[in-house]
C-alpha atoms as one frame of an Amber mdcrd trajectory, in Angstrom:
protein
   0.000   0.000   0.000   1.313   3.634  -0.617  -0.387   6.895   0.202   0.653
   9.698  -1.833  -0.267  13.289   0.024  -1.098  16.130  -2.682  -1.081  19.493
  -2.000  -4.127  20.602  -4.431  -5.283  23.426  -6.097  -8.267  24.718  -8.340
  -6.517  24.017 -11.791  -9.719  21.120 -11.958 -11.544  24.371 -12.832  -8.833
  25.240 -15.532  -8.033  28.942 -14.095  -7.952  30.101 -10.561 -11.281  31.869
  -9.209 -11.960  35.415 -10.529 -12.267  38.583  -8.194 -15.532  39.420  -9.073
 -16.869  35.353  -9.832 -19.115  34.120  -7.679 -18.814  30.361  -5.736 -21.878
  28.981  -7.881 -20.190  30.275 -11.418 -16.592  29.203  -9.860 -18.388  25.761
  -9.804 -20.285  26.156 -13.221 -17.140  26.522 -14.742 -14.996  23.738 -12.995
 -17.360  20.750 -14.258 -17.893  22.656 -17.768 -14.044  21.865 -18.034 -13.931
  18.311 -16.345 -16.602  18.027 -19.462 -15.038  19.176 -21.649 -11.407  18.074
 -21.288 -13.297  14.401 -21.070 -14.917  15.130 -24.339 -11.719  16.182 -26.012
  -9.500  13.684 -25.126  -9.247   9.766 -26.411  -8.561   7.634 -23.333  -8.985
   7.910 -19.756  -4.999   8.339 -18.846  -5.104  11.549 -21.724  -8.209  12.413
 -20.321  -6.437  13.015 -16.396  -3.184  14.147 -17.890  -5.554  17.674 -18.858
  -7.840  17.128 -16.093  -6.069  18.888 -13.354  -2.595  19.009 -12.051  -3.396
  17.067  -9.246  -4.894  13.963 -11.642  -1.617  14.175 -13.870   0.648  13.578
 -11.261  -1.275  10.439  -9.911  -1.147   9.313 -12.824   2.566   9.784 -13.087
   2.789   8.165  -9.856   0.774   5.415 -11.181  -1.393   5.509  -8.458  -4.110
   2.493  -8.657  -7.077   0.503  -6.037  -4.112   0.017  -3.262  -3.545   3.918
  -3.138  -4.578   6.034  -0.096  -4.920   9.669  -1.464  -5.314  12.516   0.610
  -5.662  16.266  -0.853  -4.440  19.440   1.233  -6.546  21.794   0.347  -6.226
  26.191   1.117  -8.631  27.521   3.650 -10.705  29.175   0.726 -14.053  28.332
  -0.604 -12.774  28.006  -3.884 -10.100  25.627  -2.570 -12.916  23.873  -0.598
 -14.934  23.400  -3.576 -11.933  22.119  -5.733 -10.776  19.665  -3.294 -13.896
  18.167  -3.025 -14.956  17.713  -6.468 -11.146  16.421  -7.094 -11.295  13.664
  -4.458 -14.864  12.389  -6.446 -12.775  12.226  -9.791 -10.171  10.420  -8.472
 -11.809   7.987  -6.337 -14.180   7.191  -9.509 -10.913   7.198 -12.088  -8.152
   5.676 -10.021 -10.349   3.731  -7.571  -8.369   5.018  -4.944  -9.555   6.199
  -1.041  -9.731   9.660  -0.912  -9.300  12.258   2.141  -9.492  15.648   1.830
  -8.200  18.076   4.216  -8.567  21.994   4.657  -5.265  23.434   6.062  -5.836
  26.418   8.386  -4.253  29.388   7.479  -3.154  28.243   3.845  -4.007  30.714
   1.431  -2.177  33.347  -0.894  -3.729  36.591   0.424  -1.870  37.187   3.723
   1.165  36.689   3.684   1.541  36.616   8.110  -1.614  34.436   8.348   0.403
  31.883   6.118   3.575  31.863   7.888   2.439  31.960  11.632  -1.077  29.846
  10.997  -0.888  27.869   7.339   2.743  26.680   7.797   1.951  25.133  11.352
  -1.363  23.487  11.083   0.230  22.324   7.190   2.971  20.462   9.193   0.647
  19.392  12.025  -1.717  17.247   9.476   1.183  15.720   7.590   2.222  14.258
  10.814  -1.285  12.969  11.337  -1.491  11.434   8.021   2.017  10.433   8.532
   1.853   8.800  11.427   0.666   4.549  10.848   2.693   4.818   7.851   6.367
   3.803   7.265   8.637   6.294   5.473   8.856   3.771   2.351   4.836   3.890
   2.099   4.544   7.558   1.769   5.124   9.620  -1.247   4.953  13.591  -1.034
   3.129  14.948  -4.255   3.792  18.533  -4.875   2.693  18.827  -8.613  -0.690
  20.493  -7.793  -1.549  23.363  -5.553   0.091  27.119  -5.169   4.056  26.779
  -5.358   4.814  28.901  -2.133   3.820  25.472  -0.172   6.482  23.743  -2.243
   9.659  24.530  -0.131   7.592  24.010   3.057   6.877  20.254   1.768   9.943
  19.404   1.113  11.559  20.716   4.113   9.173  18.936   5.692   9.991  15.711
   3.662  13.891  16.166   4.019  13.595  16.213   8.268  11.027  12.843   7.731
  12.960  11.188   4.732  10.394  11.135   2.846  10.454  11.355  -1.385   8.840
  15.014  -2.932   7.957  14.044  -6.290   6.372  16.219  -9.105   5.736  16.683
 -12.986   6.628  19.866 -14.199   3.506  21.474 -16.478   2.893  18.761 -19.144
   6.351  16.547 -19.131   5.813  13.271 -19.059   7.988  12.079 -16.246   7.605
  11.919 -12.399  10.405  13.921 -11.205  11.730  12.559  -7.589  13.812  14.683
  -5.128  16.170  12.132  -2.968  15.665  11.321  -0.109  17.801  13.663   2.580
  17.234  13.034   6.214  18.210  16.061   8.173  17.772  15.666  11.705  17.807
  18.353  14.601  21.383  18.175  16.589  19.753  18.056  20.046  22.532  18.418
  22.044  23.133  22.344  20.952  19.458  22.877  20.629  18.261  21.449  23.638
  18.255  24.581  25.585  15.341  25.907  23.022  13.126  23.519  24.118  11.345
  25.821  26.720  11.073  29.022  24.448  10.030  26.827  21.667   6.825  24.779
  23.753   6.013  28.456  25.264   5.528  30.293  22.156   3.690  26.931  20.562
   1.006  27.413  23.786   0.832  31.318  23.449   0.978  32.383  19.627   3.756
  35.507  19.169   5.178  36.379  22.518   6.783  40.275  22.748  10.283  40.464
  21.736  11.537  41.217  25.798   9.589  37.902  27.113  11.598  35.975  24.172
  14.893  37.260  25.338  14.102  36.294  28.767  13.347  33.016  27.862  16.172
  32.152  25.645  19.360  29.824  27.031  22.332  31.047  28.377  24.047  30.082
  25.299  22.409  32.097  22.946  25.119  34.289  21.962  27.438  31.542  21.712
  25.380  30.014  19.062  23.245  32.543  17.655  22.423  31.337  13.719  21.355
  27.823  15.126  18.498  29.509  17.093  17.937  32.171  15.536  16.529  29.526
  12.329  13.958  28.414  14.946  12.190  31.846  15.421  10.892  34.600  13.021
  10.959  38.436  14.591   8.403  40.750  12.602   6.934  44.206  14.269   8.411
  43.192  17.943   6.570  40.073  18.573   8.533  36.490  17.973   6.697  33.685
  16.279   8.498  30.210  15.650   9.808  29.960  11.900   9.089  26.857  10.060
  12.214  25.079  11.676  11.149  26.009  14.759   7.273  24.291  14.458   9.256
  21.114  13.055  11.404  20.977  15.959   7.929  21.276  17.763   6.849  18.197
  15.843   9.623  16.232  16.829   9.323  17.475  19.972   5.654  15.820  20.797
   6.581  12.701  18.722   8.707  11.680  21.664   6.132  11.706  23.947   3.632
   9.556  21.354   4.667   6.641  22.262   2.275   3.606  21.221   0.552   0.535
  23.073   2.333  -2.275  22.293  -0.359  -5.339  21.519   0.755  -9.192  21.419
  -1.347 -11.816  18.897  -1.596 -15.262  20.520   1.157 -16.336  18.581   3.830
 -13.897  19.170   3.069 -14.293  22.670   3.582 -17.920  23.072   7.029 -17.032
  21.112   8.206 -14.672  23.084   7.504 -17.324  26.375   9.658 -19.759  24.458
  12.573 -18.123  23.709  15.427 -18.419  25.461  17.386 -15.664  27.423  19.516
 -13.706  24.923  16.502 -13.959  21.999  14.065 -13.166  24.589  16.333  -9.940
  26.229  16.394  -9.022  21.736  12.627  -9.031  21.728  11.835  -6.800  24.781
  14.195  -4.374  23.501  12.199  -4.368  20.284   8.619  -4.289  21.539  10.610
  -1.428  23.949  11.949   0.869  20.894   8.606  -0.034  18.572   6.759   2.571
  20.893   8.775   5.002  20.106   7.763   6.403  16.549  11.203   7.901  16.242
  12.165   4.326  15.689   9.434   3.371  13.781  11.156   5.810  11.335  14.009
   4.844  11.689  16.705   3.012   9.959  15.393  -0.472   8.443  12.844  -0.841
  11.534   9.666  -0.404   9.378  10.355  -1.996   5.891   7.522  -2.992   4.178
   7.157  -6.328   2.266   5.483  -7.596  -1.540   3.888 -10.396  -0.109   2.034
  -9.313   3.139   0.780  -5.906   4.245   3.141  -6.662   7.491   5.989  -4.671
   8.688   9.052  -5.955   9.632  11.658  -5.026  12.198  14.949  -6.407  11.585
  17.482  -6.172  14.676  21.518  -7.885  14.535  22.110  -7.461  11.389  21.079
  -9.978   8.217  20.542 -13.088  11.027  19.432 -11.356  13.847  15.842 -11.761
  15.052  12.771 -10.353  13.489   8.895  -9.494  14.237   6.141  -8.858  12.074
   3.900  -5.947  13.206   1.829  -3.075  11.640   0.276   0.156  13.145  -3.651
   1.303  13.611  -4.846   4.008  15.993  -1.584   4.750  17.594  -1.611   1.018
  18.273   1.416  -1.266  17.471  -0.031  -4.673  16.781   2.696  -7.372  16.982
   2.087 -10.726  14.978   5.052 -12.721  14.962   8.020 -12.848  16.180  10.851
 -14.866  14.636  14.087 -15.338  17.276  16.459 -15.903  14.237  16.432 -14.469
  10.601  16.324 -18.266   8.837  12.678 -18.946  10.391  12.210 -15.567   9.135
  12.971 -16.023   5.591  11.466 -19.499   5.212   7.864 -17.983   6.681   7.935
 -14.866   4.490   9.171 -17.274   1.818   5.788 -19.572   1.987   2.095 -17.901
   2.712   2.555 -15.381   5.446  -0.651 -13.878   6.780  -1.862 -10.381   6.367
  -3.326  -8.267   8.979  -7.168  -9.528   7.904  -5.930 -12.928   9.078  -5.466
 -11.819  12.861  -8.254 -11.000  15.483  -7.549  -7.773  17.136  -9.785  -9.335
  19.936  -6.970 -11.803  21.065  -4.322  -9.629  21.065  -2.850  -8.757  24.765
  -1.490  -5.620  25.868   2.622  -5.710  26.788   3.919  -4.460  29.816   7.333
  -5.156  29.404  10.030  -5.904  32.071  10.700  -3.079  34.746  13.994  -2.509
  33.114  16.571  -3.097  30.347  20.020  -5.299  30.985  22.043  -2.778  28.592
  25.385  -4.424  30.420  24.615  -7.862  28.163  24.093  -6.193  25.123  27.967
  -6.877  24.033  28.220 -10.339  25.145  24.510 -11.156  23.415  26.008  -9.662
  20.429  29.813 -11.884  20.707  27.791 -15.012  21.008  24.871 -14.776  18.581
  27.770 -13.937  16.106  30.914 -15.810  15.746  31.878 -14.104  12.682  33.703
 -10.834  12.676  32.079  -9.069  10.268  28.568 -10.100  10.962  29.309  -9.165
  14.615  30.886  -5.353  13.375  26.952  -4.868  11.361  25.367  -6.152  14.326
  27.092  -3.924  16.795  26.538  -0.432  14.246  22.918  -1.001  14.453  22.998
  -1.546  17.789  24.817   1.665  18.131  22.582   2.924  15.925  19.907   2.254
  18.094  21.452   3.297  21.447  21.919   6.537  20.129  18.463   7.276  19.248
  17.257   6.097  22.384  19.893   8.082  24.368  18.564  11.508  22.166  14.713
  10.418  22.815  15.791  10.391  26.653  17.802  13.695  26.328  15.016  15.430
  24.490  12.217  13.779  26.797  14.150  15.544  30.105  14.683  18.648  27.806
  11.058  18.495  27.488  10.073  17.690  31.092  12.653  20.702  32.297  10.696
  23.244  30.419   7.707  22.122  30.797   8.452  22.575  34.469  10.156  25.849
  33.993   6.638  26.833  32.159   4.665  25.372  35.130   6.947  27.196  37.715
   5.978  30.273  35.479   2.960  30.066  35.259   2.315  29.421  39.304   4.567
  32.426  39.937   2.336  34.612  37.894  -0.994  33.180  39.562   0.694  34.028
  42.934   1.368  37.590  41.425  -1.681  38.136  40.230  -3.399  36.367  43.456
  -1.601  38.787  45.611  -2.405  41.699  42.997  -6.170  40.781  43.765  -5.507
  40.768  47.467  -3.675  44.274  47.466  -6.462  45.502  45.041  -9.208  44.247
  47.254  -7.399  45.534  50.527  -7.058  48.871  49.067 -10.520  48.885  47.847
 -11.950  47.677  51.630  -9.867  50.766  52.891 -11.247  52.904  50.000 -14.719
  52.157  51.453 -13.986  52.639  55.187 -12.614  55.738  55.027 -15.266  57.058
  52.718 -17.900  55.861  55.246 -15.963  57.465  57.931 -15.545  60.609  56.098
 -19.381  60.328  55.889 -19.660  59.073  59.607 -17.984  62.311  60.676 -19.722
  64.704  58.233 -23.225  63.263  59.850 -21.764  63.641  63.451 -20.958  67.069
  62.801 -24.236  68.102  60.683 -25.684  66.278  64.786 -23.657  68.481  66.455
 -24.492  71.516  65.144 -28.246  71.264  65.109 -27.959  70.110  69.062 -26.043
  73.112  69.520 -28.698  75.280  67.868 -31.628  74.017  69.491 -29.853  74.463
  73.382 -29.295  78.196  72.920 -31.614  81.018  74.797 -34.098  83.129  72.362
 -36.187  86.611  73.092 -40.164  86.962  72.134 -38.845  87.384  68.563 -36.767
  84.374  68.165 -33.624  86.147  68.450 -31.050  84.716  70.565 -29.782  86.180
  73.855 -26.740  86.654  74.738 -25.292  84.581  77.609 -24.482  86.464  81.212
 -21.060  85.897  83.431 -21.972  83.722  86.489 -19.386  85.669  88.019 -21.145
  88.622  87.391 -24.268  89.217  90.086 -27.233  91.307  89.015 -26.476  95.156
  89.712 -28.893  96.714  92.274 -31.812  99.361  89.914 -30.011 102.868  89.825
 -31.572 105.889  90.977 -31.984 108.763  89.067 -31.977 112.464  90.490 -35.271
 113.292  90.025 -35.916 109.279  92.297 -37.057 107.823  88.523 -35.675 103.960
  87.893 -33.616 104.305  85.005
């Protein structure tokens, strides 16, 4: 099986839409020219050579029944629209199951949107498409769709190793950009792991808050991190690098459940110590989907729809498994590469063969005898040079599992640094609330003492008024000296009172 993603675009309707066109004559228009390019042309494969860019390079790909297609489509109507009608034509012409998806933030009119929204969610559905699939199974399709996704795909194909193929206008060959898996050095970028998970969470983050959160090393190694982020009007988003190093990132922490058929069970009970200490280590590492893409761990075979896992070289041991669900199912397991060969050399089952009710979950033992690794190796391989292949993969191997542990405490560091943050700044703002309400509670006593005392002294002087002396008239008298004693009525000359 092979699914071929397609980025896809409204050539189906033979011109992009029109300012000024409507959705309903957009769509008038697109299945006049399906019409008419059938019409016009004297076979099928001529027929969706013309039909739309997308058609031409299936059919360059020679994509047939056992073909998954999926269509990334912009976040337009027109795009909508297109990628819709173009999965119909190719499921009825190829026979092939069709998905199509809308990528957020895709689209040719803003040029921001498209780098901070289109290029992340773009990335974030190839790894969902991506992700049951080995890397030989999956073919990148760039022939249809606006060409400013192109360098995004194939970025995004050269970190995965995955092929970008494409036919140029109307050549007639399938042009196929090698494989080149580029992979993040982790041990100088590990310190961007917090910056990088923070701005994921928060969108653009001002310029100062990035330089606070960048590692001590910055300086030292400026261009490497500097590829990560993008710096536009004060505010840091990540760059494309930067939301790849994201993906990578969370792919750590995706680990599978691991799932045992009846059979593989009873073979790993039977084998002995140093085939049995090989097989945990695998059903270990197949978890991981960093080793599911890895080197030779996920090869797919002509005869079955199985994966296989080789380990120790050409006669090491071997198991049989596929993925569904972020489930790894495991149906054989073979403890040397002869009983290998001569099963995948008869009949060997397919996954329709197996009951996914029998299958058991593995728990694994509680840990790994790494010391025995070189001595499992020396005796499982008398010969020199069989023992040197088996001993690079098993570097190999130890390698990748030393980075997934580096970048899984890189990750569990910031995420604590974030959480530490975050709690600070909910005891800042907690005690913020408490100042604010403090103050406010003050606010309101003294203003209801303030009107306390005003009503006091509005009491006061009314008592005040109503305890002075008045005459017939109302008017107040004045008060008399205690200390003074009423003087004795004078006497005039003439005797009169006066």
């Amino acid at each position: 099986m092979t699914l071929i993603i397609c980025t896809a675009g409204t050539s189906i309707a033979g011109a992009p839409r029109k300012r000024d066109e409507t959705l309903e004559a957009f769509r008038e228009r697109m299945e006049a020219n399906i019409l008419r390019n059938r019409t016009e042309q004297p076979n099928k494969d001529a027929f969706l050579i013309v039909a739309s860019a997308e058609t031409h390079g299936l059919v360059r790909a020679k994509a047939n029944k056992g073909t998954e297609v999926a269509l990334l489509t912009t976040e337009t109507e027109e795009g909508r629209v297109a990628g819709e009608r173009l999965g119909r034509l190719i499921e009825k012409e190829f026979g092939c199951h069709v998905v199509v998806r809308e990528i957020k933030g895709l689209q040719v009119r803003d040029a921001s949107l498209f780098r901070s929204a289109g290029v992340r969610y773009l990335f974030e559905e190839l790894d969902t498409l991506t992700r049951d699939w080995s890397r030989d199974e999956i073919q990148l399709n760039a022939t249809g769709g606006f060409k400013g996704v192109v360098p995004y795909l194939v970025l995004y194909g050269m970190f995965h190793g995955l092929p970008v193929c494409y036919v140029y206008e109307q050549s007639s060959t399938l042009i196929r950009l090698a494989t080149l898996p580029i992979e993040f050095d982790w041990a100088r970028l590990a310190g961007a792991a917090e910056v990088i998970f923070d701005i994921f969470s928060r969108g653009k983050i001002p310029e100062h808050e990035w330089r606070d959160l960048l590692p001590p090393d910055y300086y030292a190694r400026r261009l490497e991190y500097d590829a990560l982020f993008e710096l536009e009007e004060g505010r840091v988003d990540l760059s494309a690098l930067g939301y790849l190093m994201h993906s990578r990132l969370e792919g750590i922490e995706e680990t599978a459940e691991v799932l045992l058929s009846p059979m593989a069970g009873a073979e790993l009970d039977a084998a002995d110590g140093a085939a049995k200490r090989h097989f945990e280590f695998m059903l270990a590492r197949v978890r991981d989907p960093l080793f599911r893409s890895g080197y030779r761990h996920a090869e797919s075979l002509h005869k079955t729809d199985l994966r296989a896992w080789k380990r120790y070289s050409s006669s090491g041991p071997r198991m049989l498994y596929w993925v569904e669900s972020r489930r790894v199912y495991v149906a054989r397991l073979f403890d040397h590469h002869d009983k290998y060969e001569y099963y995948i050399g008869g009949n060997p089952a397919s996954r329709a063969d197996f009951d996914l009710e029998k299958f058991i979950a593995y728990m694994g033992p509680r840990g790994r005898d790494y010391a025995r690794i070189a001595a499992d190796l020396h005796e499982a391989h008398a010969d020199a040079n069989e023992r040197m292949h088996a001993l690079e993969d098993e570097i190999r191997d130890l390698k990748l599992e030393l980075r997934t542990n580096q970048a899984q405490l890189n990750r569990a560091v910031a995420a604590a640094k974030i959480e530490a943050r975050e709690r600070a700044a909910k005891v800042i703002e907690k005690q913020r609330a408490q100042h604010q309400e403090v103050s406010a509670q003050r606010k309101r006593q003294i203003r209801e003492l303030r009107q306390t005392i005003a009503t006091l002294e509005q009491e006061l002087q009314d008592a005040l008024a109503q305890t002075e002396p008045t005459d017939e008239t109302g008017a107040a008298q004045p008060e008399q000296s205690p200390e003074e004693p009423e003087s004795e009525p004078e006497v005039g000359q003439r005797g009169a009172l006066v």
